[in-house]
ZABAMAR-115994 format. One record per atom (N, C-alpha, C): residue in three letters; x, y, z. Coordinates in steps of 0.05 Angstrom, whole numbers, plus 32768, in hexadecimal, padded with zeros to 4 digits. Atoms other than C-alpha are relative to their C-alpha. Last residue first. Example, Ala and Ser with C-alpha at 12.3 -4.5 7.8 and 13.67 -1.06 7.14 Angstrom:
<rs>
Ser7FF07FE87FFF Ser81117FEB808F Ser7FF18016800E Ala80127FE88000 Ala80F67FA6809C Ala801280188000 
</rs>
This chain:
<rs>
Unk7FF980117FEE Unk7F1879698293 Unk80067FFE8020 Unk80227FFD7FEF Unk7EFB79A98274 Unk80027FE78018 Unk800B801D7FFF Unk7F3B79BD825A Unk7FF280008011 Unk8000800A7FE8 Unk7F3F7A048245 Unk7FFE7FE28003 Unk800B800E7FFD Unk7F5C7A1C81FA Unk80047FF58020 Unk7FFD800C7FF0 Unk7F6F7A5D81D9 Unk7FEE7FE1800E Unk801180187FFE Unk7F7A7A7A8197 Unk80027FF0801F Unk7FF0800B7FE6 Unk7F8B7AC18196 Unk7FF27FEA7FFC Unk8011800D7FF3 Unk7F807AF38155 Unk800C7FE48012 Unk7FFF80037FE0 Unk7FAF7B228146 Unk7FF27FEC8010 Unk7FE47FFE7FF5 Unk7F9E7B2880FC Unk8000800A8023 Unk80027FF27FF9 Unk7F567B0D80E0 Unk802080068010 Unk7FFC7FE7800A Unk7F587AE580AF Unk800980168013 Unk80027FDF7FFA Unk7F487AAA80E0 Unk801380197FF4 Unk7FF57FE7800F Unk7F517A6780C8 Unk7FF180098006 Unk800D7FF28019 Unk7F487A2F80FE Unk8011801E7FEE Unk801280158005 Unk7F697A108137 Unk7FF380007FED Unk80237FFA8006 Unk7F9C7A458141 Unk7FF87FE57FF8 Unk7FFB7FFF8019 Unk7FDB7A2C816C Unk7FE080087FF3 Unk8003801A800A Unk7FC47A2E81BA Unk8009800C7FDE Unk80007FF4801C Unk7FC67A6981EA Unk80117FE27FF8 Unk7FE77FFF8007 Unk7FA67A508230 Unk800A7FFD7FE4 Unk7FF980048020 Unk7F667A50824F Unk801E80087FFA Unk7FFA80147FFD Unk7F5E7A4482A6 Unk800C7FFE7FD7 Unk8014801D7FFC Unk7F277A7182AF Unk80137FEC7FF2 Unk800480027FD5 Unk7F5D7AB182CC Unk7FED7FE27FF7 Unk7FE4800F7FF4 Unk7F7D7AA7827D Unk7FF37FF88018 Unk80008021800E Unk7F357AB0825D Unk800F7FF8800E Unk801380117FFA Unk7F277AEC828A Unk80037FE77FF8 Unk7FF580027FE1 Unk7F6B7B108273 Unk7FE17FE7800B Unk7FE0801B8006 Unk7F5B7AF48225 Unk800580008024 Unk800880228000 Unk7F157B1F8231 Unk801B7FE97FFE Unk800C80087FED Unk7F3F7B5E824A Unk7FF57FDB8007 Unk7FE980077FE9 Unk7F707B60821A Unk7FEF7FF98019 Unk800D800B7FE5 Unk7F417B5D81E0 Unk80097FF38018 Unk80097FE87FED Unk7F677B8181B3 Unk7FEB7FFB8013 Unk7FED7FEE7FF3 Unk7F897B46819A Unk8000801A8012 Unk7FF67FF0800A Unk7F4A7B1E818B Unk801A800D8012 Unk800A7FF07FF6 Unk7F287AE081A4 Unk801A800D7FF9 Unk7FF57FF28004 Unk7F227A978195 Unk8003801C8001 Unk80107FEF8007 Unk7F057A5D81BE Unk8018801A7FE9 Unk7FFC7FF2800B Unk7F0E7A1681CF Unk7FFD80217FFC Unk800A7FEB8010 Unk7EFA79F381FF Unk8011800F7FF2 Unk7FF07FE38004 Unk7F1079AE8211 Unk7FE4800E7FF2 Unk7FEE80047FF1 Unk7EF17965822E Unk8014801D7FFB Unk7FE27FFA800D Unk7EB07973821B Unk80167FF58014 Unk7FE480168005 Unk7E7F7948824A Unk801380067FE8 Unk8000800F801D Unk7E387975823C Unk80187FEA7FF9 Unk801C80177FFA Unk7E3D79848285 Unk7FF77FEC7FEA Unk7FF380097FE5 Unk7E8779A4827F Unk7FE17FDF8002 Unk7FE9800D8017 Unk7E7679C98242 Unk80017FE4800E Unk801080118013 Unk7E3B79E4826A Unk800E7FE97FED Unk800F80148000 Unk7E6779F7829B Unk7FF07FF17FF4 Unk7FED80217FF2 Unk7E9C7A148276 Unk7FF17FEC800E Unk7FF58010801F Unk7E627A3B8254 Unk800D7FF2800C Unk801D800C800D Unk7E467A5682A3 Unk800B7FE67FE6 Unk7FF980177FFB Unk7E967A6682A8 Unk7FE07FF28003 Unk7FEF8019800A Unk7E947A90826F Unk80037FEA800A Unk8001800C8018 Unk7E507AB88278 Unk80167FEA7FF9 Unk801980067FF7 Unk7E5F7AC782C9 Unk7FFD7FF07FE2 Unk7FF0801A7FEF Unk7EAC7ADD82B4 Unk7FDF7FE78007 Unk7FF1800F8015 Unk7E897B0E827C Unk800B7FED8008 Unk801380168012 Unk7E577B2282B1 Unk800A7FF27FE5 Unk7FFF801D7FFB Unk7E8F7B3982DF Unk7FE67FEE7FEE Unk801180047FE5 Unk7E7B7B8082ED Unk80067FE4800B Unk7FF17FFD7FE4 Unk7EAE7BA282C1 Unk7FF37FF38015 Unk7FDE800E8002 Unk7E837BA4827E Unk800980058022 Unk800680177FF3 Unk7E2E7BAC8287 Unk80167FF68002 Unk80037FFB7FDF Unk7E2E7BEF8266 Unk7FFD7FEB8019 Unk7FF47FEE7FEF Unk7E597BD28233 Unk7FFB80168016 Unk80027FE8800C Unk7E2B7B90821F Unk801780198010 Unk80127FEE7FE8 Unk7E497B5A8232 Unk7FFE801D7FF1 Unk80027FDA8008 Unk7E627B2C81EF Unk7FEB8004801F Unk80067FF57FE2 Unk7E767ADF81ED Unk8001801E7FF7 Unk800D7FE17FF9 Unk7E6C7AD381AC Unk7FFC80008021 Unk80017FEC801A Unk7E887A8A81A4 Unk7FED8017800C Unk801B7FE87FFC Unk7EA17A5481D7 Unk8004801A7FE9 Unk7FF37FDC800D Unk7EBA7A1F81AE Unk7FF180098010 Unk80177FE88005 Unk7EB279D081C1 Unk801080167FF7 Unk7FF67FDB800A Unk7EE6799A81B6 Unk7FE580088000 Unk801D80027FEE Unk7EE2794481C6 Unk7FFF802A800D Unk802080167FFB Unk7F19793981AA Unk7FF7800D8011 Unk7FF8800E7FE5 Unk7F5C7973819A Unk7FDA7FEE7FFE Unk7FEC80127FF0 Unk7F70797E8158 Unk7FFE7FFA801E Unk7FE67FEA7FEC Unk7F3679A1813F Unk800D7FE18005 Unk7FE97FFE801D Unk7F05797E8103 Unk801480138010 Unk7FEF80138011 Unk7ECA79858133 Unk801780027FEC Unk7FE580008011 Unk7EBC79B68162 Unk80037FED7FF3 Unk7FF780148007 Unk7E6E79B58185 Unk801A80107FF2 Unk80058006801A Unk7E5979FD8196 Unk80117FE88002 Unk7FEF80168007 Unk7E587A2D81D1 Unk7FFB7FEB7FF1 Unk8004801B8008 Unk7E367A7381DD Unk80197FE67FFE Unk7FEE80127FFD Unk7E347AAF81FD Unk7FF87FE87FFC Unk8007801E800E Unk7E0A7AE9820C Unk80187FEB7FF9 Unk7FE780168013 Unk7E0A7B29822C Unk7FF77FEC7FF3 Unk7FE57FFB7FEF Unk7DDB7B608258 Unk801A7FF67FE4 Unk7FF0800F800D Unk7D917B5C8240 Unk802180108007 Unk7FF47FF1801D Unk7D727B868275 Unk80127FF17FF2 Unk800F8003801D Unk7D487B5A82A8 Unk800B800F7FE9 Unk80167FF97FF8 Unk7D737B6882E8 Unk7FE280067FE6 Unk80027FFA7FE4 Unk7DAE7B5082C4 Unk7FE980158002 Unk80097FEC8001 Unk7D9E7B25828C Unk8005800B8021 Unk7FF97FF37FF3 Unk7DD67AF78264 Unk7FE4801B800D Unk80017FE57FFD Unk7DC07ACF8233 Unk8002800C8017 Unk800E7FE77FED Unk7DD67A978221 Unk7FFF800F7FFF Unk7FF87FE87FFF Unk7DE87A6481E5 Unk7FED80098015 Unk80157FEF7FE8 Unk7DEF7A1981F5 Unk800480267FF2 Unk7FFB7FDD8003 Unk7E0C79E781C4 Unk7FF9800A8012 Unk7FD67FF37FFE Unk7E17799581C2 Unk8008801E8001 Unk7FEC80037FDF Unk7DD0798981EA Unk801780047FF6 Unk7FF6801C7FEE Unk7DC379BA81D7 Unk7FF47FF27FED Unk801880077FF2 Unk7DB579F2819A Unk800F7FEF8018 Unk80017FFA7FDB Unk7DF87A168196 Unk7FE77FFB800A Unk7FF280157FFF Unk7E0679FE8147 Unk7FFC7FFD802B Unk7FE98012800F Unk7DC47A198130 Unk80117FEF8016 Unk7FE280007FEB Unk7DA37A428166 Unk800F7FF37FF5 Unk7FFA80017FEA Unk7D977A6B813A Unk7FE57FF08011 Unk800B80207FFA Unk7D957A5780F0 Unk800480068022 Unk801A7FFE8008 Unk7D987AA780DE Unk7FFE7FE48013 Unk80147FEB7FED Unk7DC97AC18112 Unk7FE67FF37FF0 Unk800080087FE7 Unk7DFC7A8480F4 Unk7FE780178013 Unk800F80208003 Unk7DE77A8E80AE Unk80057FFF801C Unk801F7FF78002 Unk7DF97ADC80BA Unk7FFB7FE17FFF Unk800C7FF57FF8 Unk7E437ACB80D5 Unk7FD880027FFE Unk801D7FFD8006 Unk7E527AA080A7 Unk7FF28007801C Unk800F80177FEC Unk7E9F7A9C80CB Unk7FDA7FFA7FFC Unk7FE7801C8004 Unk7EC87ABE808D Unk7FF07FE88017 Unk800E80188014 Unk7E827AEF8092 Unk80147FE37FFC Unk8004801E8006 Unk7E9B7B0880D2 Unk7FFF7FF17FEC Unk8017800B8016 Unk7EB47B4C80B5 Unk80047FE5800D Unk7FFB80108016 Unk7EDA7B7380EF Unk7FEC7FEB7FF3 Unk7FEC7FF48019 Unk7ECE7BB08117 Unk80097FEF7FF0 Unk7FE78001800A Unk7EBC7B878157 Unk801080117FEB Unk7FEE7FF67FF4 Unk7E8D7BAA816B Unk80117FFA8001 Unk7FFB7FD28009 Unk7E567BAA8138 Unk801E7FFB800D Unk7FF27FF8801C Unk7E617B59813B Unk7FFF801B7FF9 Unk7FE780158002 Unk7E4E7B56818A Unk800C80047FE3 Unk7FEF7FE87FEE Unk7E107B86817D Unk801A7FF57FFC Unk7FEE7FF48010 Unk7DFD7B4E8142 Unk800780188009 Unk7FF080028018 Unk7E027B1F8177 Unk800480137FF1 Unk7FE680037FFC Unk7DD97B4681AB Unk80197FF47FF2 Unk80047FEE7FFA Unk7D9A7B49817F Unk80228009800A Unk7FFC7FF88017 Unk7DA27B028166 Unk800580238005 Unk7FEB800A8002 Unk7D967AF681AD Unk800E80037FEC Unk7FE77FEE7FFD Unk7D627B1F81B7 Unk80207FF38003 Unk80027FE08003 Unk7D3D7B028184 Unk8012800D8010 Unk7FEB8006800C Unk7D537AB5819A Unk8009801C7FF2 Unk7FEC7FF77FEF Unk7D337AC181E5 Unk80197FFA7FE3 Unk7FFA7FE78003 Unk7CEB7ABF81CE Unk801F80037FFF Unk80107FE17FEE Unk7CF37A9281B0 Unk7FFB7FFC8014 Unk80188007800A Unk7D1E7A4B81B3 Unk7FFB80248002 Unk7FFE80188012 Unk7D647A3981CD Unk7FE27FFA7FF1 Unk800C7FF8801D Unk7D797A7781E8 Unk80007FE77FF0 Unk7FF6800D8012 Unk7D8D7A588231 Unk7FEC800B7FEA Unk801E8013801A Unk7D7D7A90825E Unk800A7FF37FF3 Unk7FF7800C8011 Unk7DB37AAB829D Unk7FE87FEF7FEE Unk801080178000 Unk7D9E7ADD82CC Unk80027FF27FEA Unk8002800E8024 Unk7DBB7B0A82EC Unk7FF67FE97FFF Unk800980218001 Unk7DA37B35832D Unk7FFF7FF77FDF Unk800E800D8016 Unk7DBF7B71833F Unk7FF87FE17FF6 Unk801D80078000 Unk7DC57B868385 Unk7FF47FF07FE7 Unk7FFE80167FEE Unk7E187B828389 Unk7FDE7FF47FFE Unk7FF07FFA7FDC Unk7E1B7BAB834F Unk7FEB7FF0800B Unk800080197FE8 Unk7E0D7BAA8304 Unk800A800C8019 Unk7FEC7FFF7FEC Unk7E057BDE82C8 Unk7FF77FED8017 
</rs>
């Protein structure tokens, strides 16, 4: 839990220690959804970590407020999308005693920055129907509902995209 005193703190997971609990929070993030990543190789992506979110075209964070692992959040080169010069943010996840505080707005626009410094010119991202909340956060950072960009099995799912320009 968070308040006004707490202190976060943002880690680039781009080496140990910091890929353990990272992997850690991911496959929290896939418990809670309720649906089968594997259509996205899920496990190859937790094993080769930091794979596609090494820099300088990736970043995955971590999220710690007052030293307790909190969230995480990553972003990822796009190729083969219809729009140039394309990132993805992927697993964004706060843990749920750590929801309502604002560390899921803290994690996304961190990523827009990074996107931003790396010279994307769009983000991408995709994100579920019952995730009314995270889509409300996406809209307030500027993202906006786009045709899907990929196949996703998955029913309801939202495709949205910011420009970084």
């Amino acid at each position: 839990m968070t308040d006004d005193a707490s202190v976060i703190t943002l880690i680039r997971a781009d080496a140990e220690p910091h890929l353990a609990p990272a992997r850690e929070l991911l496959r929290e993030y896939a418990r809670s959804l309720d649906v089968d990543l594997c259509f996205q190789n899920f496990d190859d992506e937790l094993a080769s970590l930091p794979g596609d979110y090494a820099a300088p075209a990736g970043q995955l964070l971590l999220a710690l407020v007052d030293g307790a692992l909190a969230g995480c959040g990553g972003l990822r080169a796009l190729a083969d999308v219809d729009y140039a010069n394309a990132c993805e943010m992927k697993r964004l996840y706060v843990r749920p005693a750590f929801r309502r505080f604002g560390l899921g707005r803290v994690l996304a626009q961190a990523l827009l920055d990074e996107a931003r410094r790396a010279g994307y010119s769009v983000m991408l991202l995709d994100t579920l129907d019952d995730m009314e909340s995270a889509r409300g956060l996406y809209a307030s950072l500027g993202f906006e509902e786009i045709p899907p960009y990929y196949f996703n099995p998955i029913m309801g799912a939202h495709y949205l995209k910011a420009e970084l320009d």
